[in-house]
MIDONU-801157 format. One record per residue (C-alpha): x, y, z. Coordinates in steps of 0.02 Angstrom, whole numbers, padded with zeros to 5 digits, always signed. Example, Ala and Ser with C-alpha at 12.3 -4.5 7.8 and 13.67 -1.06 7.14 Angstrom:
// residues 2
+00615-00225+00390+00684-00053+00357
END
This chain:
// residues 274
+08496+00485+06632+08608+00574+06512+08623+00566+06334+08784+00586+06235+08775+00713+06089+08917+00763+05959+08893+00937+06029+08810+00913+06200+08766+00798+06332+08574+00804+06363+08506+00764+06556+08349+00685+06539+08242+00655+06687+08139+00483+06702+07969+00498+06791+07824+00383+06800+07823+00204+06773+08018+00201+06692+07974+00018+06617+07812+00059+06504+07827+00078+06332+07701+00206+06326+07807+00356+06344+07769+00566+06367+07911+00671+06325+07906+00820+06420+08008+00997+06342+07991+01143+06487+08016+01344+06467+08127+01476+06481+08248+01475+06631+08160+01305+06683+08221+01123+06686+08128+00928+06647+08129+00955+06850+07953+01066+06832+07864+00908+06783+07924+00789+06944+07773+00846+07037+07668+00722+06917+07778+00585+06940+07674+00475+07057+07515+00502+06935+07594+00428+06773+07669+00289+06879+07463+00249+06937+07441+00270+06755+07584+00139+06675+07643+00300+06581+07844+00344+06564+07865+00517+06579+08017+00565+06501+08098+00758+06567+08209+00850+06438+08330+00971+06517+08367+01090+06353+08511+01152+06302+08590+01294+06416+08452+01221+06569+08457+01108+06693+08607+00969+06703+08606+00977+06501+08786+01023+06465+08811+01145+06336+08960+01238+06305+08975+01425+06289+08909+01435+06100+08760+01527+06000+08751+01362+05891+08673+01230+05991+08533+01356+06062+08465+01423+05876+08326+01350+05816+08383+01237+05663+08505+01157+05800+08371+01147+05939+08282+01055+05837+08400+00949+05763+08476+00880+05925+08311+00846+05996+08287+00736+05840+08435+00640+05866+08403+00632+06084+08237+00549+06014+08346+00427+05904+08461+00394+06031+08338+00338+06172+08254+00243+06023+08069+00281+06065+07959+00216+05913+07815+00330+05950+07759+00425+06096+07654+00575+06157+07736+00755+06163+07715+00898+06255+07792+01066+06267+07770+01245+06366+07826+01417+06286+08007+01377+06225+07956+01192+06247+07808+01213+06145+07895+01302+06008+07998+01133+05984+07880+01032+06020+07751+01095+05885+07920+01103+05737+07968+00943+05778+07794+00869+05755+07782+00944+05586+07937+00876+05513+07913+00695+05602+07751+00674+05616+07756+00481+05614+07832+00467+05770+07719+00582+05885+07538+00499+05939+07500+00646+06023+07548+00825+06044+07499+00950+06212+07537+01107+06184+07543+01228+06335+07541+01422+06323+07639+01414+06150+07634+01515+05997+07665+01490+05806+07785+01624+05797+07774+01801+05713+07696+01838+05548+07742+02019+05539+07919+02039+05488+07926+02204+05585+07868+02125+05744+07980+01988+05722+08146+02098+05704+08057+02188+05857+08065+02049+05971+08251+01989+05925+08289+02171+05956+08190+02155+06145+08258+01983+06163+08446+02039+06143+08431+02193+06273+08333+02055+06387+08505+01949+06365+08618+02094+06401+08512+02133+06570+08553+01925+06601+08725+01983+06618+08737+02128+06673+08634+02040+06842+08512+01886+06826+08444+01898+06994+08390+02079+06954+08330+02023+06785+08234+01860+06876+08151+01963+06973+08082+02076+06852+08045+01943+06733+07924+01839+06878+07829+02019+06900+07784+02001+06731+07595+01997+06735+07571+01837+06666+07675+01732+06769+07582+01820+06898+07506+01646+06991+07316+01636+07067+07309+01659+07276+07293+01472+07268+07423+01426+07192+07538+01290+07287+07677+01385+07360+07797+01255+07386+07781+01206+07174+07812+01398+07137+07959+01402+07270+08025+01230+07181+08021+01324+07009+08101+01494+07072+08248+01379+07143+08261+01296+06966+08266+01479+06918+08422+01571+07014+08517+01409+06990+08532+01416+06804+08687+01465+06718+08665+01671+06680+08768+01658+06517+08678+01516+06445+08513+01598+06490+08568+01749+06394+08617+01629+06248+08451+01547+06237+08334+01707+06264+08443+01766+06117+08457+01642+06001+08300+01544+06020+08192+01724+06032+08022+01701+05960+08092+01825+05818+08189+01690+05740+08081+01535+05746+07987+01484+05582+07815+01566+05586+07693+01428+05539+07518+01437+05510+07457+01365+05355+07568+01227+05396+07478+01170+05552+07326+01077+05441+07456+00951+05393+07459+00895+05585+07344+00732+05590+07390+00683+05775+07274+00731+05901+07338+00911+05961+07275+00982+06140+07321+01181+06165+07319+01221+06334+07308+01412+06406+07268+01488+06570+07128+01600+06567+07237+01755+06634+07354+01741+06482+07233+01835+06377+07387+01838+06204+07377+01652+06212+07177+01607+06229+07169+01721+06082+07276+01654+05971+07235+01475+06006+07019+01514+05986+07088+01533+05774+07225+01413+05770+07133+01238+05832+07009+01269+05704+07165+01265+05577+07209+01098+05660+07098+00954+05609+07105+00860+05737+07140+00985+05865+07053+01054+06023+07084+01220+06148+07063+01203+06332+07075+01364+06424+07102+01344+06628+07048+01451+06747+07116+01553+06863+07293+01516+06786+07401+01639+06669+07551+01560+06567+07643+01444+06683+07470+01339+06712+07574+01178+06744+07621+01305+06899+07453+01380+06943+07340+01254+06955+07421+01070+06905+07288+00954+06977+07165+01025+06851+07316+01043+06713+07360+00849+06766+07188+00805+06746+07154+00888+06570+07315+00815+06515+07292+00625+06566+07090+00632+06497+07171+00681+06325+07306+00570+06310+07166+00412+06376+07067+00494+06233+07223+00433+06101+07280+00270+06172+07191+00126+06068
END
């Protein structure tokens, strides 16, 4: 399905039982697409749930032209406000991973009458420390430059990172799916987004996150050692929100182990529907 924008057109993949009006919105990573989520397809169809797939700006079929604008945060945000209006969803559940996350987590602070719940996989708050932050923009724009200069090279370097490192048992044809999402991206609008939607320019929130009355479920993989950290402080800031650390995953655990990631997912979201 594809959504009409002012500024973009956004692809948006339907999954699940496409008729039910209890609907998931689904916002994937860096250099992924809504595609990532297909493998959970049959379940929410079992379920009665629509699972709707976002391709973001710069990923996937979403057409985007060749401008810093519609990746920065303000519009990121923004146009996934108005995608929301335009598919006219009353309420529905949300989740994001990493960049997806990021998104996910602003938008449910500034409209949080329309989200009944909110997942939240492997995704930060952003960067307190003013230093730090200009640190990663600085990082983040010599990352872009090596997506230029030659994306394969920079893919590969990127999936040696040790935590998208995935467990032994980890289904091969799911991480072969992703990597072909991967090398098929556009390089120039993966340099775009790394650089304008860097973790160095997103809000930092933190006191914020009390104001968050949905139920919130922060999910980590137990190699991603950053992330389980950071989310053992913040779901005590959230009232009504809980931390559920998978094992033998690291940050892609929708990747490394999605039968237990599926099953932690639909047991929350049964938890919220009344």
């Amino acid at each position: 399905m594809v959504v009409d924008l002012e500024t973009l057109s956004y692809h948006v993949h339907e999954f699940g039982d496409v008729n039910s009006r209890d609907v998931l919105v689904a916002l994937h990573g860096f250099t992924g697409s809504g595609m990532v989520f297909e493998q959970f397809s049959d379940h929410f169809r079992s379920l009665g749930i629509k699972l709707l797939a976002v391709d973001l700006p710069g990923h996937g079929k979403t057409s985007t032209p060749n401008s810093t604008e519609v990746h920065a945060f303000d519009a990121q945000l923004s146009n996934f406000s108005r995608l929301i209006r335009k598919l006219e969803i009353p309420r529905f559940h949300l989740l994001g991973y990493s960049m997806g996350g990021r998104i996910a987590l602003h938008y449910a602070l500034k409209y949080p009458d329309k989200i009944i719940s909110l997942i939240l996989e492997s995704t930060n708050n952003g960067i307190s420390n003013d230093l730090e932050r200009l640190d990663r923009v600085s990082r983040d724009e010599s990352l872009s430059e090596q997506i230029i200069q030659d994306y394969a090279d920079f893919l590969l370097k990127w999936n040696r990172l040790p935590l998208f490192q995935s467990p032994p048992n980890a289904i091969k044809r799911q991480i072969d799916a992703f990597k072909n999402i991967q090398v098929n991206q556009d390089p120039i609008q993966m340099a775009l987004s790394l650089r304008e939607f860097s973790p160095g320019k997103i809000p930092y929130v933190y006191n914020e996150l009390s104001l968050i009355s949905c139920p919130v479920l922060a999910i980590t993989g137990d190699n991603d050692y950053k992330y389980i950290e950071l989310w053992k402080s913040l779901s005590n800031k959230i009232n009504n929100g809980i931390h559920i650390n998978i094992e033998h995953a690291g940050h892609r655990v929708h990747l490394d182990q999605p039968d237990k990631y599926l099953e932690t997912i639909v047991n929350f979201i049964k938890s919220t529907i009344k």
